[in-house]
N, C-alpha and C positions, 0 to 999 in steps of 0.2 A: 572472470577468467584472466588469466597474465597474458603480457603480450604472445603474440603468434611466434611460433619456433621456425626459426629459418627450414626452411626447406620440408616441411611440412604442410600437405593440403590441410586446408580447412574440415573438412569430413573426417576424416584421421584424426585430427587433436580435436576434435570435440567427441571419440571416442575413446581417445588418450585419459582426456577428461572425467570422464567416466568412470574409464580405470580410475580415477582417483578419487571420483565421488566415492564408488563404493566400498574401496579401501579405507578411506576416513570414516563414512556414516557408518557402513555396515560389518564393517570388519575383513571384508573379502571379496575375491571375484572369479568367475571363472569362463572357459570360452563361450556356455549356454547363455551365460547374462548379455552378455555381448550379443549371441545369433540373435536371443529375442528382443532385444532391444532397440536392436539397427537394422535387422533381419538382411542380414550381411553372412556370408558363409563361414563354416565353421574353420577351415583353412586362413581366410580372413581374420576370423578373430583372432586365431595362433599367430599371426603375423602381427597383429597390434600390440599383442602381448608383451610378444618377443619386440618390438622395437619399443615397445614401452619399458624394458629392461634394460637396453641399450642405452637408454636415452635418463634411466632415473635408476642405476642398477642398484644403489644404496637401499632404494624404495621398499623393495619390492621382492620376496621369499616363498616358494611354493611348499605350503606345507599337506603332505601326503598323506596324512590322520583323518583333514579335512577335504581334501583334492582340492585347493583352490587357493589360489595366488594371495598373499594377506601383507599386510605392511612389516615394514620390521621396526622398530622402537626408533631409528633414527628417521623415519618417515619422515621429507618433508616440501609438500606440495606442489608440481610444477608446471601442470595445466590448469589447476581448480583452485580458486577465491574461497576458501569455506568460510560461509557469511551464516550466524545461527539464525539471524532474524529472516533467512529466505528459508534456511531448513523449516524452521518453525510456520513460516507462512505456508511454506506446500501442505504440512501437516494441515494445519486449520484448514486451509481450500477444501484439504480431502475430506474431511470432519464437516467441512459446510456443506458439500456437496457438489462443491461449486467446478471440482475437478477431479475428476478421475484417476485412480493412482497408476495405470497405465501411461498416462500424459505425463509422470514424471519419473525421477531415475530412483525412488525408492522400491525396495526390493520386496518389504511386504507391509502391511499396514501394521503403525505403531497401534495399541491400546491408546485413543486420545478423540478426544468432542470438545466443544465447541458450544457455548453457552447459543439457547437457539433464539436469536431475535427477530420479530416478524419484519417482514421484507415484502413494501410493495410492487407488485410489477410494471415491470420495464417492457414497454415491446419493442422488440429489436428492429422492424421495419420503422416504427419512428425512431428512433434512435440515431438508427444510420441516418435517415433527413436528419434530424439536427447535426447530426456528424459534420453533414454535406454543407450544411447553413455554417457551420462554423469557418470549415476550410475555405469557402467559397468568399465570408463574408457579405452574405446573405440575410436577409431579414426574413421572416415567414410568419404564418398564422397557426396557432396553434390553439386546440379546443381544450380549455383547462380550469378545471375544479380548486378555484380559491377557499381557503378559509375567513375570509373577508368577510363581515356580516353586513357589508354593502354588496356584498355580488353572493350571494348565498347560492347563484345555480351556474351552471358550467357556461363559459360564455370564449366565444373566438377571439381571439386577440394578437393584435402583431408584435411580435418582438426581434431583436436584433441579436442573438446568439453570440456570444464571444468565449467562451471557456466553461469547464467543467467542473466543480467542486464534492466534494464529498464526505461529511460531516462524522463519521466514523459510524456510523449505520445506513443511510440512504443517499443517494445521487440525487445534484440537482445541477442545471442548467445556466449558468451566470449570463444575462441578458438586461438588455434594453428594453424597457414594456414602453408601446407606441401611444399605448393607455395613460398612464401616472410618469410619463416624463423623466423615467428617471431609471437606475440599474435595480434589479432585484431578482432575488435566488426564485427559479421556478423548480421546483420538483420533479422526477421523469416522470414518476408511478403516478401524478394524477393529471398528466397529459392526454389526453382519449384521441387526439387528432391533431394532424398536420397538413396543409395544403399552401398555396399559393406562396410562393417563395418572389421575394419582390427585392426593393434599394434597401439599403443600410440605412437607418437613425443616428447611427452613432457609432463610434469604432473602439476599441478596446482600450487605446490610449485615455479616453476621455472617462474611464469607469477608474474615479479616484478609490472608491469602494476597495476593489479590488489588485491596485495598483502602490497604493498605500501598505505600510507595514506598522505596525507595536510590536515592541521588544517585551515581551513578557517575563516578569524575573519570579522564579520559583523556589520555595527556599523549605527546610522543613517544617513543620509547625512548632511554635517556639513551649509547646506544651509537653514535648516528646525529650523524654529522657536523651545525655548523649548520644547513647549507647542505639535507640531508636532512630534517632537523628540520622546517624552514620550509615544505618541500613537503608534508608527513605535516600537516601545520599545516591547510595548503591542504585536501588531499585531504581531510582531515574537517569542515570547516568550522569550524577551531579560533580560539576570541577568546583573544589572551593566550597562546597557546603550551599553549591547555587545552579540552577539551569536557567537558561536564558534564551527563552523560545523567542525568535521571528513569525509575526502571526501577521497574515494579510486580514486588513479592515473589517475584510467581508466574511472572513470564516472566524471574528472574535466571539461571537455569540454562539458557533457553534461549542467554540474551544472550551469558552466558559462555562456550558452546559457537559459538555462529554468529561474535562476533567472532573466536575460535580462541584466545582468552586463555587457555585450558586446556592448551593445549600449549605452552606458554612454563615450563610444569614441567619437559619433555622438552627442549627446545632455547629456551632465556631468548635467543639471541644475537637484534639486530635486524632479520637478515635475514629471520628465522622468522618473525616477527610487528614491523612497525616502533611497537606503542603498546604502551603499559605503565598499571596503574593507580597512577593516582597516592596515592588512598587503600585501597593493597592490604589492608589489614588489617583495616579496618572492613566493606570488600568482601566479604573472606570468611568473615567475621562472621555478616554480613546473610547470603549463600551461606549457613552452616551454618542459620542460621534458616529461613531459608523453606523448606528443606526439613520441616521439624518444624512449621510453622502451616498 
């Protein structure tokens, strides 16, 4: 949202807002969107409208075919940021399930899913403890199910909590294990328990892991026609025929797996994968590091 308009409450221009969401996404509005929305009275809503007219009069044209207020060609936005990548995230939410399209200001479900990827659980009463561990700066015990073929069964363990990470499918836990001396990603979903909340190990500043960055340079595969090239350019939001991600230590393995740059060992050809690292070597460099900090 743009700065606040003088002399306008806040509850007001985040109705303002609104007005302009639905005029941009939806094409229109009128005072029912508004009673249901705010559940604010219908005299109210006529009041918003009208000083939403006052305030953007270029905006904004009642058209009588449709009964409802719609943009005019010179529309141009002045309580509302229209960002695609948040429209497009509420879609998905709504598609995952993960939010209800009452919780947001679209007006009716677009036709749109959401590739479904299994997702383990999270219980929200441990959650909020680690929440608590982390604000707090807190160490705690947590009963949890390693893949480790030295600890093959679920075993208590203390760790030092400091931040949150999330690999582009599942949530894990960036911590201090009191165990192996050292920082490492815990998982939420095979967490089964939490108790005794105790001193710190170690504080966030000292998790180089995670404090640490590589500059990741992506470029497009040199196999790809120009004319390809230019598009994979596009699709990434490439300056220069280059994208140059900042990637913290700790989430390089994630990175290298979710983009699929791991499989470009198995099949290099551009179909497989159209981006390539342009500074592959220092890449996997950094790769062997982080594993080891």
């Amino acid at each position: 949202m743009s700065q606040p308009k003088e002399g306008i409450r806040w509850g007001t221009e985040r109705r303002l807002e609104f007005i302009e969401f639905r005029m941009f996404w939806e094409g229109g509005i009128n005072r029912s969107d508004i009673v249901d929305r705010f559940g604010v009275s219908v005299p109210q809503a006529s009041a918003d409208i009208s000083l939403y007219q006052q305030v953007a009069p270029d905006n904004v044209l009642y058209d009588s075919s449709q009964k409802r207020y719609v943009p005019t060609p010179a529309f141009i936005p002045q309580f509302l940021r229209p960002s695609a990548d948040k429209y497009l995230a509420e879609i998905k939410s709504i598609a995952d399930g993960v939010v209800d399209r009452g919780d947001t200001w679209l007006q009716a479900p677009l036709p749109a899913d959401a590739m479904s990827v299994p997702r383990g659980v999270v219980d929200i009463t441990l959650l909020r403890s680690v929440v608590q561990a982390v604000r707090t700066k807190q160490s705690v015990e947590i009963e949890y199910q390693s893949m480790n073929q030295e600890r093959p069964e679920r075993l208590w363990r203390r760790v030092t909590p400091h931040a949150f990470g999330f690999d582009g499918v599942r949530w894990h836990v960036r911590a201090f294990c009191h165990i192996s001396h050292k920082f490492k990603d815990f998982r939420l979903s095979r967490c089964s328990g939490l108790r005794n909340f105790g001193e710190p190990a170690a504080g966030a500043d000292e998790d180089e892991g995670w404090n640490r960055y590589f500059e990741v340079v992506l470029v497009p595969h040199k196999g790809l026609s120009e004319s390809q090239k230019k598009t994979v350019a596009l699709d990434y939001a490439m300056s220069d025929g280059r994208l140059v991600l900042s990637i913290r230590m700790a989430l390089l393995f994630y990175f290298f797996k979710r983009m699929r740059l791991d499989f470009n060992a198995y099949d290099s050809s551009p179909y497989a994968n159209p981006l390539e690292i342009e500074n592959e070597e220092a890449f996997q460099t950094a790769l062997a590091m982080a594993n080891k900090i």
